[in-house]
C-alpha positions in Angstrom: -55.6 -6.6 29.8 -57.3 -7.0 26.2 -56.7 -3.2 25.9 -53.0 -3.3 27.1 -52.5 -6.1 24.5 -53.9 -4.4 21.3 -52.0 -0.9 22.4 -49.1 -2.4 23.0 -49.3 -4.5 19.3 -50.8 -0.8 18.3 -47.7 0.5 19.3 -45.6 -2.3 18.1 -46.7 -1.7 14.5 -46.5 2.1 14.7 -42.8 1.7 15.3 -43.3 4.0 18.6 -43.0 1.2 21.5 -39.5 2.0 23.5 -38.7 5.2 21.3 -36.8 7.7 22.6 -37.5 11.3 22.7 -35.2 14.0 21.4 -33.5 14.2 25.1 -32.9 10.9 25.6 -31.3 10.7 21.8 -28.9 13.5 22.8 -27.8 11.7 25.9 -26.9 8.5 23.8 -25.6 10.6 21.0 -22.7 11.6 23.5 -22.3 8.5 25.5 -21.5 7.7 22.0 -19.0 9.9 21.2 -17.2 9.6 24.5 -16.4 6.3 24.1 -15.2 7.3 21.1 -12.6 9.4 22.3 -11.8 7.0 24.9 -11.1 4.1 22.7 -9.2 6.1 20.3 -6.4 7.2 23.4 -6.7 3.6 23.9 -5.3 2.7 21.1 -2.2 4.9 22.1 -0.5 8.6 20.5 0.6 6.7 17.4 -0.4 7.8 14.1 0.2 5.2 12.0 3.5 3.7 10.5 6.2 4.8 13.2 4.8 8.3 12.7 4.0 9.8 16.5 2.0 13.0 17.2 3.4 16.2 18.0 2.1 18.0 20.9 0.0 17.2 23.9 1.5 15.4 27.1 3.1 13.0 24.6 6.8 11.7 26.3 7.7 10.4 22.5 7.0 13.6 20.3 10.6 14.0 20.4 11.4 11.4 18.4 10.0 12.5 15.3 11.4 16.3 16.0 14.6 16.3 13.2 18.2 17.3 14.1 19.3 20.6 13.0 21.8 20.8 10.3 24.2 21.7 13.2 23.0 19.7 15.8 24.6 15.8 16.5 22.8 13.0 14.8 22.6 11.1 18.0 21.2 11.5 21.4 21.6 9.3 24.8 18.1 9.1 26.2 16.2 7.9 29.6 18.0 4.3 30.8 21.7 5.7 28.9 19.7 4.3 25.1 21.8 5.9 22.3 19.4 7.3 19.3 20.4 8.0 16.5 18.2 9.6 13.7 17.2 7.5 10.2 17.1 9.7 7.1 15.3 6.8 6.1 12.4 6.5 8.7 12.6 10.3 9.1 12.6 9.6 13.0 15.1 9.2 16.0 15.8 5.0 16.3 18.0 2.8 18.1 19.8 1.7 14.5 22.4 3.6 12.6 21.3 5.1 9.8 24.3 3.0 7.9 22.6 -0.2 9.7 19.0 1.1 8.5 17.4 -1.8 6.2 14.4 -0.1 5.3 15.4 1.5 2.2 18.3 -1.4 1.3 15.7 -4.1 0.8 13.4 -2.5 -1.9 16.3 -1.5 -3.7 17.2 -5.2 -4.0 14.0 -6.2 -5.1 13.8 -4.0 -7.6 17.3 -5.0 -8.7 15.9 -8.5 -9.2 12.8 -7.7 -10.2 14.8 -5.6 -13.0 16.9 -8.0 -14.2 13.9 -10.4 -14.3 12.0 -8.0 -16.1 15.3 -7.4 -18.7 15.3 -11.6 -19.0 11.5 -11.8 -19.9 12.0 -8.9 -22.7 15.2 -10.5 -24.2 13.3 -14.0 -24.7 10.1 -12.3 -26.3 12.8 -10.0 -28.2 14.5 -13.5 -29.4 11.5 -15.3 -30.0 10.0 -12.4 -32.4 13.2 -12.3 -34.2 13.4 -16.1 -34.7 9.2 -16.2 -35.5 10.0 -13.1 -38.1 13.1 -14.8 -39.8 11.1 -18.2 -39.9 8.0 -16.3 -42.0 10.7 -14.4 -44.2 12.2 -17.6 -44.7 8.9 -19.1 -45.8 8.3 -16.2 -47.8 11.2 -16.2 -49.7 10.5 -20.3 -50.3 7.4 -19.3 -51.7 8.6 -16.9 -54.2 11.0 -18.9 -55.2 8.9 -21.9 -55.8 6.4 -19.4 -57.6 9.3 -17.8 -59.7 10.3 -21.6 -60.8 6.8 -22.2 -61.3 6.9 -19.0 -64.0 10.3 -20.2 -65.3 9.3 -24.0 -66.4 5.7 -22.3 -68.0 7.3 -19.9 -70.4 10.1 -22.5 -71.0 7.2 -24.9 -72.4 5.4 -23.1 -74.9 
């Protein structure tokens, strides 16, 4: 038992106890990979965003397929759904593209965030101008006082 003990400690130390050989490292290195690949069609055929992948046994890859330029901009799918394709999303929806508000709201916020922006500069813009008339007007009191200070010593002597 003694010699178990110290090969098994011997072992411990060594890093070897429970490693696995090149085989067995293989085997895991798949299981791996497989699951993988299993959670990732899990997770469904989207891309990211609204975007679907093209290709494959995918029923939706027709939605991001565009109209031709003399094809209709609508379609009437499974269950009598009308489609209808968004310049904006670049993909066939169940809103017009004249009801489309992804494109209508950033163009707002900039507006705002424009006119905001315009504000803020005019007050700096004011605020310079009345900080740069205050020193001018300073400036010219000074001289003056200092030209009056000249005038009443060469009057005295």
């Amino acid at each position: 038992m003694n010699a178990a003990r110290k090969h098994y400690k011997d072992l411990l130390l060594a890093k070897e106890w429970m490693k696995m050989d090149e085989k067995q490292q293989s085997i895991l290195a798949l299981q791996t990979k497989i699951e993988e690949v299993k959670a990732q069609m899990a997770k469904g055929k989207r891309k990211g965003k609204g975007k679907y992948k093209t290709g494959g046994s995918n029923e939706w890859a027709w939605k991001c397929i565009p109209p031709r330029p003399d094809e209709s901009r609508t379609k009437k799918i499974k269950g009598g759904k009308m489609h209808y394709w968004c310049n904006n999303h670049q993909i066939w929806y169940l809103h017009k593209a004249s009801e489309c508000k992804l494109e209508q709201e950033p163009i707002k916020k900039m507006a705002s965030k424009k006119e905001n922006k315009n504000k803020l500069k005019m007050k700096v813009y004011q605020s310079l101008l009345e900080s740069t008339s205050e020193e001018e007007d300073q400036e010219d009191q000074e001289s003056n006082e200092e030209e009056m200070d000249g005038e009443d010593s060469t009057t005295s002597e």
